[in-house]
VEXTOR-981495 format. One record per residue: residue number from 1; residue in three letters; x, y, z of N, C-alpha, C in turn. Coordinates in pm, 1 decimal, padded with zeros to 6 digits. Layout:
   k   r     n.c1     n.c2     n.c3    ca.c1    ca.c2    ca.c3     c.c1     c.c2     c.c3
 NUM ALA        X        Y        Z        X        Y        Z        X        Y        Z
...
END
This chain:
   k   r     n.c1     n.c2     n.c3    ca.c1    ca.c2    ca.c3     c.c1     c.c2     c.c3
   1 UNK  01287.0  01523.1  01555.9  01158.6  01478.9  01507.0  01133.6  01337.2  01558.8
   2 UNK  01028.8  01326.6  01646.3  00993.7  01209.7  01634.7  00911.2  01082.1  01596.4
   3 UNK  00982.0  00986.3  01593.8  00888.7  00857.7  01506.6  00744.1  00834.1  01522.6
   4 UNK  00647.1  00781.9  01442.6  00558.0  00744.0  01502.5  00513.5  00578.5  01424.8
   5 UNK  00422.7  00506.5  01470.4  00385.7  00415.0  01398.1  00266.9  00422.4  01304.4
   6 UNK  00281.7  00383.9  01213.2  00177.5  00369.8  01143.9  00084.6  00246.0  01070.1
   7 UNK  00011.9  00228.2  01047.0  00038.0  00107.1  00957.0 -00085.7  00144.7  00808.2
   8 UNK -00046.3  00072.4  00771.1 -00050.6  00118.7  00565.1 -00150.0  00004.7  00516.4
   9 UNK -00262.9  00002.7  00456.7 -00282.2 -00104.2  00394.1 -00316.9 -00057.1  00228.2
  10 UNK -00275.8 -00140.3  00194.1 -00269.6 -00088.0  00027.4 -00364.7 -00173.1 -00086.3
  11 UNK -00405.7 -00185.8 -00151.1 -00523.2 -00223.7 -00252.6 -00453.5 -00227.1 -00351.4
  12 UNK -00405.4 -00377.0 -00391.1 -00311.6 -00380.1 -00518.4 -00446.6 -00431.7 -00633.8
  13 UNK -00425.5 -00408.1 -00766.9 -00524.1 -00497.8 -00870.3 -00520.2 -00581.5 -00919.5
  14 UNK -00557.9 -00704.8 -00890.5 -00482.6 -00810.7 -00961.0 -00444.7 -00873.4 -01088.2
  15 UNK -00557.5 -00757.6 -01138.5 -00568.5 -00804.9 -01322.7 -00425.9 -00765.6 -01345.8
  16 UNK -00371.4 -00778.7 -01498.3 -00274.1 -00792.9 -01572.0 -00184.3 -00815.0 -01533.7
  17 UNK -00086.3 -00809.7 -01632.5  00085.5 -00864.5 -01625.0  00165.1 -00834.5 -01612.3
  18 UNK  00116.2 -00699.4 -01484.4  00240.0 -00608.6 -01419.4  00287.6 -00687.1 -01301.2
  19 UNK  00270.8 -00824.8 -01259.9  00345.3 -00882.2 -01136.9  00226.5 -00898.8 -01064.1
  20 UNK  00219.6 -01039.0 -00943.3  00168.7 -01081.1 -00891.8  00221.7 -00983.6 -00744.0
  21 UNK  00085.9 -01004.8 -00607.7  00087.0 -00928.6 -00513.3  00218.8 -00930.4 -00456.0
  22 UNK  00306.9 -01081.5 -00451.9  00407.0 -01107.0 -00402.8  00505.5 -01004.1 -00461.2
  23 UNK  00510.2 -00991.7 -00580.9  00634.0 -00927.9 -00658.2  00570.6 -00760.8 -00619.4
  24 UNK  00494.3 -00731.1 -00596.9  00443.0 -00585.6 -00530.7  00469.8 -00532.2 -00385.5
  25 UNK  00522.7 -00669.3 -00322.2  00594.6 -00608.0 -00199.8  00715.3 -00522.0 -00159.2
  26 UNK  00793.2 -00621.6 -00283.7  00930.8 -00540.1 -00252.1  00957.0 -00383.4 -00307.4
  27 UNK  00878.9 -00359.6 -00423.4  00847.1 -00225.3 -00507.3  00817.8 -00143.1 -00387.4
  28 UNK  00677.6 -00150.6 -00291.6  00577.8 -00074.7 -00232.4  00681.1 -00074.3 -00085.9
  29 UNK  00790.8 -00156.1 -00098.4  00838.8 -00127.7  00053.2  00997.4 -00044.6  00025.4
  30 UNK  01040.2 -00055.3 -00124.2  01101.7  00072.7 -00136.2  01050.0  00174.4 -00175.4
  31 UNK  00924.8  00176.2 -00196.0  00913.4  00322.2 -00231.4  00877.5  00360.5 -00050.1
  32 UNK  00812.3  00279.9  00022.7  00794.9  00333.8  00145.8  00935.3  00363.4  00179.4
  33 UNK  01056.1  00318.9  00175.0  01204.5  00379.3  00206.4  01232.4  00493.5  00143.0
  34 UNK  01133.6  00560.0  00016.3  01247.3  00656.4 -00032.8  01116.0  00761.6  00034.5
  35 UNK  01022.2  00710.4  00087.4  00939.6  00840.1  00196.4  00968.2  00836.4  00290.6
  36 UNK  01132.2  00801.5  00329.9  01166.1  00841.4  00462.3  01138.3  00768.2  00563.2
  37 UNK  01042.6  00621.7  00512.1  00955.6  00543.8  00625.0  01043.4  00411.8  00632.1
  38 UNK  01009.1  00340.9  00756.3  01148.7  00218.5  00793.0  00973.1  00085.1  00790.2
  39 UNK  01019.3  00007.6  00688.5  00858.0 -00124.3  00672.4  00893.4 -00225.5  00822.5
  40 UNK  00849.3 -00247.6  00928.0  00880.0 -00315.4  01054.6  00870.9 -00457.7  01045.7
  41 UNK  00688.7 -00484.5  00958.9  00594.9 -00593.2  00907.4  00566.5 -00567.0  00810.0
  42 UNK  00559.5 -00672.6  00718.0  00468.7 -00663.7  00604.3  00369.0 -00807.1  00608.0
  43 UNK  00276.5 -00794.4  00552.9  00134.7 -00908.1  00570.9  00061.2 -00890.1  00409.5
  44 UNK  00039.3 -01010.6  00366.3 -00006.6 -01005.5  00271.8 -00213.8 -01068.7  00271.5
  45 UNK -00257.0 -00956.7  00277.5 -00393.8 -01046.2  00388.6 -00493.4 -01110.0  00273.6
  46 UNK -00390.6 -01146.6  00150.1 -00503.1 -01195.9  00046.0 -00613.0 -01089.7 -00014.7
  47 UNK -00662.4 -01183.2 -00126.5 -00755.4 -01121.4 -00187.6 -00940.8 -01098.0 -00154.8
  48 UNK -00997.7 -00970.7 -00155.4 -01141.6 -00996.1 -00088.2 -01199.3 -00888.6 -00204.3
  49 UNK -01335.9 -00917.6 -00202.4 -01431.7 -00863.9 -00269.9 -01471.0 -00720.6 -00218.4
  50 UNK -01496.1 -00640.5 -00296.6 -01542.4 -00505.8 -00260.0 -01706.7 -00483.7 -00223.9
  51 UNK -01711.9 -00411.0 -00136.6 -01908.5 -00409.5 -00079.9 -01930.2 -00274.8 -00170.4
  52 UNK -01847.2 -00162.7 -00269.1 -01864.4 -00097.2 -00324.2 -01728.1 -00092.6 -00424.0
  53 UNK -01769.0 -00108.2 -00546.1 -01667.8 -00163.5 -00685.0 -01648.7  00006.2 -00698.7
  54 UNK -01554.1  00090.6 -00739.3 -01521.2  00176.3 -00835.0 -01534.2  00186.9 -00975.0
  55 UNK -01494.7  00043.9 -00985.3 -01475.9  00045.3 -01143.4 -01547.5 -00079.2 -01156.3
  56 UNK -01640.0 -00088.1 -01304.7 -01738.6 -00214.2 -01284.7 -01640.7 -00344.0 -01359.2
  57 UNK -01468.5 -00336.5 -01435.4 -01419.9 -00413.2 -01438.3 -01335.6 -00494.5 -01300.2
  58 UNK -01335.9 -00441.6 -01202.0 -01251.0 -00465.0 -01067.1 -01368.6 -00459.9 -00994.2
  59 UNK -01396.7 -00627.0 -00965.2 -01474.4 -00609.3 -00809.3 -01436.7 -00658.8 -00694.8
  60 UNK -01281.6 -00704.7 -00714.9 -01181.8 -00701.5 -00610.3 -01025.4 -00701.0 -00566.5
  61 UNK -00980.4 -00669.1 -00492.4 -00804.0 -00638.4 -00508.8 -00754.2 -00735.3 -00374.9
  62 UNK -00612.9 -00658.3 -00406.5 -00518.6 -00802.1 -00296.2 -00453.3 -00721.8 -00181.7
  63 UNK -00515.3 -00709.6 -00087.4 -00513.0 -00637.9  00046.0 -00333.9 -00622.9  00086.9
  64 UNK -00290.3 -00548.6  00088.9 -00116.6 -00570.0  00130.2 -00140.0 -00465.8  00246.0
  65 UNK -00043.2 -00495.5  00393.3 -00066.9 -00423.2  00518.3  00117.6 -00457.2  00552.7
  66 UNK  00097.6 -00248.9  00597.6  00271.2 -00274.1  00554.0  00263.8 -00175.6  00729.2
  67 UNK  00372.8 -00255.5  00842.2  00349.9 -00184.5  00952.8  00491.3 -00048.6  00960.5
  68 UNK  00458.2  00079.1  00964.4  00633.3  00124.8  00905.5  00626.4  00230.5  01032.4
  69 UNK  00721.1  00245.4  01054.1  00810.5  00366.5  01138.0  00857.5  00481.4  01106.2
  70 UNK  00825.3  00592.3  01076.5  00801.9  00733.5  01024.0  00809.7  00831.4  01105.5
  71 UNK  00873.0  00959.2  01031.8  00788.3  01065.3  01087.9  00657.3  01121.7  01051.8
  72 UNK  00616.4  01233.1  01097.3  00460.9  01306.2  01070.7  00473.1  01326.6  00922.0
  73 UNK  00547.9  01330.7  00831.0  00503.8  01384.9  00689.5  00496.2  01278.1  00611.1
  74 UNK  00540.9  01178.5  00662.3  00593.9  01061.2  00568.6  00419.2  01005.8  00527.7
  75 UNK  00317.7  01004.3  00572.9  00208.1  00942.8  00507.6  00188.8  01035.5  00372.7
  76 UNK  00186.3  01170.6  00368.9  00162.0  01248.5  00268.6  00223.0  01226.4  00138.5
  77 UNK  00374.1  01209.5  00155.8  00461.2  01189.4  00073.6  00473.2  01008.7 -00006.1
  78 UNK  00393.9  00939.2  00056.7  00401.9  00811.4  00019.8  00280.5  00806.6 -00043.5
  79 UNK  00101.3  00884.0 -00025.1  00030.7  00858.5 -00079.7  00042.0  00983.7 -00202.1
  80 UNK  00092.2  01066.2 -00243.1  00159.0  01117.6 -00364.6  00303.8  01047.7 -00427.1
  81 UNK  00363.4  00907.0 -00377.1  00433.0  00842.8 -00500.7  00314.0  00742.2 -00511.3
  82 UNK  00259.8  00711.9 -00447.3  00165.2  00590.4 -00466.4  00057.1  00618.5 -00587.9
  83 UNK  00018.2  00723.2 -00616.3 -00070.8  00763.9 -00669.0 -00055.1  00762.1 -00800.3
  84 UNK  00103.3  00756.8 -00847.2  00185.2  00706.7 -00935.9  00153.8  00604.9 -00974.1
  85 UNK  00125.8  00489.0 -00915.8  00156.0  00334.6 -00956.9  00023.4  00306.7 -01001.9
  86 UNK  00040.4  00220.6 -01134.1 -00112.5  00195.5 -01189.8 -00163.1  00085.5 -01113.6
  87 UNK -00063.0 -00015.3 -01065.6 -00148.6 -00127.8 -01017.2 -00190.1 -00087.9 -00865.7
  88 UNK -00174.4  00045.3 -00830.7 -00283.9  00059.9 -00635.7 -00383.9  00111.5 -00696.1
  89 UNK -00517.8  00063.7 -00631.7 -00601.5  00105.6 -00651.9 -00655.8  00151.8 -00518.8
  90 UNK -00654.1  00151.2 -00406.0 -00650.9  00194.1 -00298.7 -00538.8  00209.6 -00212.0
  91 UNK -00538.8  00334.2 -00090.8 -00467.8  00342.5 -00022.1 -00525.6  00386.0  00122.4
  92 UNK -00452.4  00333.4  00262.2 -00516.3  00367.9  00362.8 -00408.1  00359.9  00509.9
  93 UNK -00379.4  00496.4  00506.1 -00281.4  00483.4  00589.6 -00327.3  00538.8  00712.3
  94 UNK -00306.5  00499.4  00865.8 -00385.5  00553.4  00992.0 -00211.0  00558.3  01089.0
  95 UNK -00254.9  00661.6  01232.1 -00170.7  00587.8  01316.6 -00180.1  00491.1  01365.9
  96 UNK -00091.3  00417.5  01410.8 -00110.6  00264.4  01493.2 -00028.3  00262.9  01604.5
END
């Protein structure tokens, strides 16, 4: 099977007192290890405003861009543990 690149950017929330974006890296880059995926880069690209809110308490989150090394199934399997975690509120994974 071979690798491909990908890269991940994730939509953390910043409200409450489940941990700041920093303390959300190391969580979001083992769970990317237990989907089989190797994190190359991680970038924390700060916080930005949404041009369309979901929810009218959140009108913005803290951009995290994670560059990882995978095979073909590994996006599937990471946006079903992700979907898990209360503090992502977005997810967006492409090839790269």
């Amino acid at each position: 099977m071979s690798k491909k690149n990908y890269l991940a950017t994730i939509v953390c929330d910043p409200r409450g007192a489940d941990g700041s974006s920093d303390e959300m890296i190391p969580k979001l880059s083992e769970i990317i290890r237990d989907s089989d995926g190797e994190v190359t880069k991680v970038e924390n690209l700060g916080t930005h405003d949404f041009a369309y809110p979901q929810q009218k308490q959140m009108h913005s989150g803290v951009y995290l861009q994670f560059e990882i090394s995978a095979g073909p199934s590994m996006p599937d399997r990471l946006k079903e543990k992700l979907k898990l975690e209360k503090k992502i509120d977005r997810i967006l994974i492409e090839c790269h």
